[in-house]
N, C-alpha and C positions, 0 to 999 in steps of 0.2 A: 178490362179482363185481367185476371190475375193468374200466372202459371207457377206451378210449381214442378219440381222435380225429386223426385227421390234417391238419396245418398245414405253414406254410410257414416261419414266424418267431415261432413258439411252438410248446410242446408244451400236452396237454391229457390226463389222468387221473382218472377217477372213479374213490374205493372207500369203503366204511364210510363211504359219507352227505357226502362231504366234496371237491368242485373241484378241481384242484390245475392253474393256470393259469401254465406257466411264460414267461417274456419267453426267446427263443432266439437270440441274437444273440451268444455269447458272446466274442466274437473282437473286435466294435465294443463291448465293456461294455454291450450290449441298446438299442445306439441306438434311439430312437424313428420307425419308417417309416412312411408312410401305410400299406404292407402290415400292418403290425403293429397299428396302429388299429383295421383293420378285421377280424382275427382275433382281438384281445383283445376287441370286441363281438360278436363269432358268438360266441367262446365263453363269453361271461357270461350273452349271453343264452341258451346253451343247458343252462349252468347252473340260469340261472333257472326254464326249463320242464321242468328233469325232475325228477320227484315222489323220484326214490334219490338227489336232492342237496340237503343242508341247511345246509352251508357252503361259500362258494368260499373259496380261497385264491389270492391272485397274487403269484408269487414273480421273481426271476433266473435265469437259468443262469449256471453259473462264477462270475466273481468281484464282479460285480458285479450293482444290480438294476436300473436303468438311468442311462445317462450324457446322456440329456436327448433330445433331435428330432437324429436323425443329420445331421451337418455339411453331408452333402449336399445336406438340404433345406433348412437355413439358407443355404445358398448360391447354391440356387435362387430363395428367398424373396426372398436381400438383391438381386438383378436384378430383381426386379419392381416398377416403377411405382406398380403397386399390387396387391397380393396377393389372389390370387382369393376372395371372400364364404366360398367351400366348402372355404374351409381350417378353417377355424372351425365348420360347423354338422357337425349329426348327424341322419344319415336321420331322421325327425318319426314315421315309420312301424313304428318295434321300440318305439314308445312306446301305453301303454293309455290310455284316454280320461282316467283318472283319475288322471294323473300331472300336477303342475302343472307351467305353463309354466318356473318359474325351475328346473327341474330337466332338462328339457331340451335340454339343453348341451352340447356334448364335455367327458367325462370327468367333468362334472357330473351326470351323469346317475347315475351309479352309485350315489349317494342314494336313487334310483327303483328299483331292484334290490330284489324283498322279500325276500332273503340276506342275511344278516351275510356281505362281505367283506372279509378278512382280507389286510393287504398287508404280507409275510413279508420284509423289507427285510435280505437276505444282503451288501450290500456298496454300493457307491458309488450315490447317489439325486438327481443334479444337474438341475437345470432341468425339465422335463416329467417327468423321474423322481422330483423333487420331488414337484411337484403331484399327481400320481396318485393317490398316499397317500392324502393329504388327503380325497379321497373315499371312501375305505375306510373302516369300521367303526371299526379296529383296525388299529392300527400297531406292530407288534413289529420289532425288531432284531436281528441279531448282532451281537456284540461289536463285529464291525471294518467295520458297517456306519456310514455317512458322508454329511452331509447338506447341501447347497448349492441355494440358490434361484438362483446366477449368473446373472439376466437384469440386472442393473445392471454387471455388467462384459461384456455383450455388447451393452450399446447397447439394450437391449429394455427392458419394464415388467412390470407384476405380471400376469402373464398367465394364463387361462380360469379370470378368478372368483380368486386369490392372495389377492385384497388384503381379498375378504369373507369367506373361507373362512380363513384360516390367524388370526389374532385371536381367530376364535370360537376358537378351540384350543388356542393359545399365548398370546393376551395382546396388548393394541395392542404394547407396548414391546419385549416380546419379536422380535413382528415386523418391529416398524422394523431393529429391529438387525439381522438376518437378512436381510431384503429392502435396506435401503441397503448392505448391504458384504459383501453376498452371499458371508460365511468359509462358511468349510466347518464342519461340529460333527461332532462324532463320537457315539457311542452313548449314551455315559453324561452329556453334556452333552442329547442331546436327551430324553435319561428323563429329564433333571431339570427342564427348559420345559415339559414335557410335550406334545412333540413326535412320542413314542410312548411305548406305557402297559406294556412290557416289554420287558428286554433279556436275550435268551439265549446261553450260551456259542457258539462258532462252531462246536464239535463238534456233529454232528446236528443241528443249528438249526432245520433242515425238516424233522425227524420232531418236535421238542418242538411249532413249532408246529401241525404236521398231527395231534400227541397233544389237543391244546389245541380245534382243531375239531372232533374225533371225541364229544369232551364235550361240547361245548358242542351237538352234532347230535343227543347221544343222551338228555339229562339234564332237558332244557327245550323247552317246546313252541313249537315251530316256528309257529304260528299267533300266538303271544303276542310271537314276538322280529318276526315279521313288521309286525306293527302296531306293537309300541314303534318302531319304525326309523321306519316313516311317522310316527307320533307326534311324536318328535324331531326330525325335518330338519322337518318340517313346521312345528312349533312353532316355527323359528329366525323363521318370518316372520308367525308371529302375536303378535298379544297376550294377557296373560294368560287373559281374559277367552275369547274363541276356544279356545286351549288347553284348558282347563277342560272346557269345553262338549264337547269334539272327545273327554275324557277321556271325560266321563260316558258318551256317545252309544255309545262304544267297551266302557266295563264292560258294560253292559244287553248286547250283542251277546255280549258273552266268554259270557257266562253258559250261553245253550244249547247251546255247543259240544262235541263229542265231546274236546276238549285239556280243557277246565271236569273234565269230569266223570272224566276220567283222573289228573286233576292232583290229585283232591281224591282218587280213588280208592286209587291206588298210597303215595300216604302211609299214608291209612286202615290199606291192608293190607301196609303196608311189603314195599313189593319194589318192582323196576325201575320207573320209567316206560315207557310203550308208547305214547308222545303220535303222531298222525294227522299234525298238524297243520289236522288241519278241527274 
């Protein structure tokens, strides 16, 4: 069964367990709107709460996957005095209690998301279409996708979280280079910084990766990749020591779970998995 949703500056498609969140702007290359903003979090979070979705994907339309905050809000921004607080935060309230504060962010947030999201980078990724990634799972390519942090040739900074986020990823030095002279890289330059961790031909791009989430939804348990993800972003701000502990606390729980006893089952008796995720 296939669902769809109705937006303004996005599209939105559910099928075989797997999101498909496109940026619709294709005429501006998916400038970045506050409209947009706030339909790419309706619909992750409504990703997030429905039990027939176990992967999101957020993709481009046309040719691009986005060309950064549309010019016209930069234009809007550069007359301002000083730029409203509410450019920056994110309703407090699509957040569960158990979400920690450095994760409630714009665009940071999506750390917080218990989905592996996949950001399917079809074409040009500049500025705010940069950063976006960076929050994603997974960062795949097309061929003749194209990657630029441009806020040092626009007078700006490493902006929501850049300068913490992209290092753990790429490297300090990697990212100085990137962030001071803000070139553009192409595909097989950023599979090689490891900028993203696959690069596919530009034919079908969006079914290789939507082939790519349908495995990963049906093969592995959804309660297991849920926890590694908090595990992970979690861990970037703990100590070993925390980690560990946060590890163990985490095995003891795995153990009574209906994914435990599927996991070990379906090997036993070699056939499919049929993981819950509870």
């Amino acid at each position: 069964m296939t669902r769809h949703m109705t937006y303004e500056q996005i599209t939105y498609q559910a099928a075989n367990l797997v999101a498909t969140i496109t940026l619709n702007r294709p005429d501006k290359l998916n400038a970045w709107t506050q409209k947009m903003d706030e339909e790419v979090g309706a619909a992750v979070r409504a990703a997030s709460a429905d039990d027939q979705v176990r992967v999101i994907i957020l993709t481009g339309a046309g040719k691009g996957f986005c060309a950064g905050a549309d010019m016209s809000l930069l234009s809007e921004i550069s007359q301002e005095s000083a730029p409203r607080a509410g450019r920056f935060l994110v309703d407090t309230e699509m957040y569960g209690a158990d979400v920690p504060a450095d994760f409630r962010k714009k665009h940071a947030w999506f750390l917080s998301v218990p989905k592996p999201i996949i950001a399917a980078v079809n074409g040009p990724a500049v500025g705010l279409g940069f950063i976006v990634p960076l929050y994603c799972d997974f960062r795949f390519a097309s061929e003749r996708a194209r990657f630029s942090v441009i806020f040092s040739r626009r007078g700006l900074v490493a902006e929501y979280g850049l300068a913490w986020m992209l290092p753990r990823l790429i490297g300090v030095p990697n990212s100085i280079e990137l962030m001071f002279t803000s070139k553009m890289v192409d595909a097989r330059e950023a599979l090689r910084i490891g900028l993203v961790s696959r690069v596919f031909p530009e034919e079908n791009f969006l079914g290789a990766v939507q082939e790519f989430a349908r495995e990963l939804a049906t093969t592995v348990s959804p309660r297991s990749l849920r926890v590694m993800k908090r595990q992970i972003y979690t861990g970037l701000l703990q100590s070993l020591d925390e980690a560990y502990e946060m590890s163990v606390e985490e095995m003891r729980g795995s153990f009574g779970t209906e994914d435990f006893r599927e996991g070990v089952a379906h090997f036993l008796e070699k056939r499919a998995a049929a993981f819950t995720g509870r």
